[in-house]
Structures are given as C-alpha cells and as structure tokens.
Steps between C-alpha positions, in 0.01 A plus 500: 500500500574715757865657599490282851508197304780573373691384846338191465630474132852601577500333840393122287772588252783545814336193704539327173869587387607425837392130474716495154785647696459231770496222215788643327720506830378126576642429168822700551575329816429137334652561228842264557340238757564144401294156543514166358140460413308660259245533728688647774673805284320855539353591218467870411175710587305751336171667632176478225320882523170600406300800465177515726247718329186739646159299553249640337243712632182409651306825371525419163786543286626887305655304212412317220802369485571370859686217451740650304556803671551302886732706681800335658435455904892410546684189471511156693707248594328130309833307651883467451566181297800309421716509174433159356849577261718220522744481808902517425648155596910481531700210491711540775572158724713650791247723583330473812172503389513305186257204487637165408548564129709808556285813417417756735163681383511911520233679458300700217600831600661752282677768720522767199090510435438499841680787568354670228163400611591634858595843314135505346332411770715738740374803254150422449443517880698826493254634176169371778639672777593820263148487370379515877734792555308640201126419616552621851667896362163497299279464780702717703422768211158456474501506905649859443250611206234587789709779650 
C-alpha cells in the first residue's frame, strides 16, 4: 500500500461519515412529526458500512497468507435502512392528526443517541481529515529529502 492511497482511505472514511451525519440530521428533524397511520410515520434511519478490500494481484501473490492479510481499500456505503423498532403510538383524541381511534403515531427516534451518534460521527471525519493532514506533511518531507 502506498502513502497516496491513503487519500482514498481517509477520503471513503469522510464521504462515509458524512452520509451518517446526513441520516442523523434526517432523524433529528423527524423526530416529533405526527401521523395517524403506521405506515405513514417516519421511521428512523441508519446507514449499513462496509469495508472494501484490495483485489488481488494478477502477478502472482507475495503471501501465503493472502486472504488473511487483505488490506483495507476504504469503506462503502451498502444502503441506509430503516429502524424496524416499534413506533410510539399516543392516545390523544383532540389531536389533529389522530386517526379515528384516538392515537397519533410518533416516530422511532431517540433524540439523546442520535446526538451522540452525530458526536461520533462528527469526530471520526475530523480523525480522516487529521490523518490526511498527516499523509500530505509526510510527502511534503520526503519531497524535501532530495535537497
């Protein structure tokens, strides 16, 4: 692995945590709307990461031990997917959204984990764009080794 690839890394890590951040402010910002269907009510989001790893070679392999030993390529996006946790449902008849039994549905959001989610996700793209700030004062050094 070269130190170039370590922008791509780093860059997949911030392209990633900003997609969380997005999902987590969705959430935020849903958090207290109302319906009277259960099918109707936002449910909360969360985005489903993966790692992508190097493909292998086509000269032949320096490792026994290949597949074991894959280096991480950076991380991916698979989708953002909906909390299937049940919804909150209030009995609350002068309400103008209640359905005709009374209960207005609110969603599955929990305002104090989101926030701390946002907080997690707000410092691991500050760690990707740290370890950028890192990568590029190295190659600036080894730039300068020559003179």
């Amino acid at each position: 692995m070269s130190l170039a690839s370590v922008f791509n890394i780093a860059g997949s890590g911030m392209s990633a945590q900003t997609t969380r951040l997005n999902t987590v402010a969705s959430n935020i910002a849903n958090a207290e709307t109302v319906s009277s269907s259960i099918d109707q009510t936002y449910r909360a989001r969360h985005p489903v990461f993966a790692t992508t790893f190097q493909q292998a070679q086509a000269g032949g392999s320096a490792s026994l031990f290949e597949d074991q030993d894959a280096a991480g390529q950076g991380v991916q996006v698979l989708g953002v997917v909906e909390d299937q946790s049940n919804l909150e449902a209030r009995y609350e008849p002068n309400h103008p959204a209640a359905n005709k039994d009374g209960y207005v549905y609110y969603p599955n959001v929990n305002v104090v984990e989101e926030m701390a989610d946002m907080i997690s996700a707000s410092r691991s793209f500050q760690t990707n764009a740290e370890l950028m700030n890192t990568a590029k004062s190295m190659m600036q050094k080894v730039l300068t080794l020559g003179q």
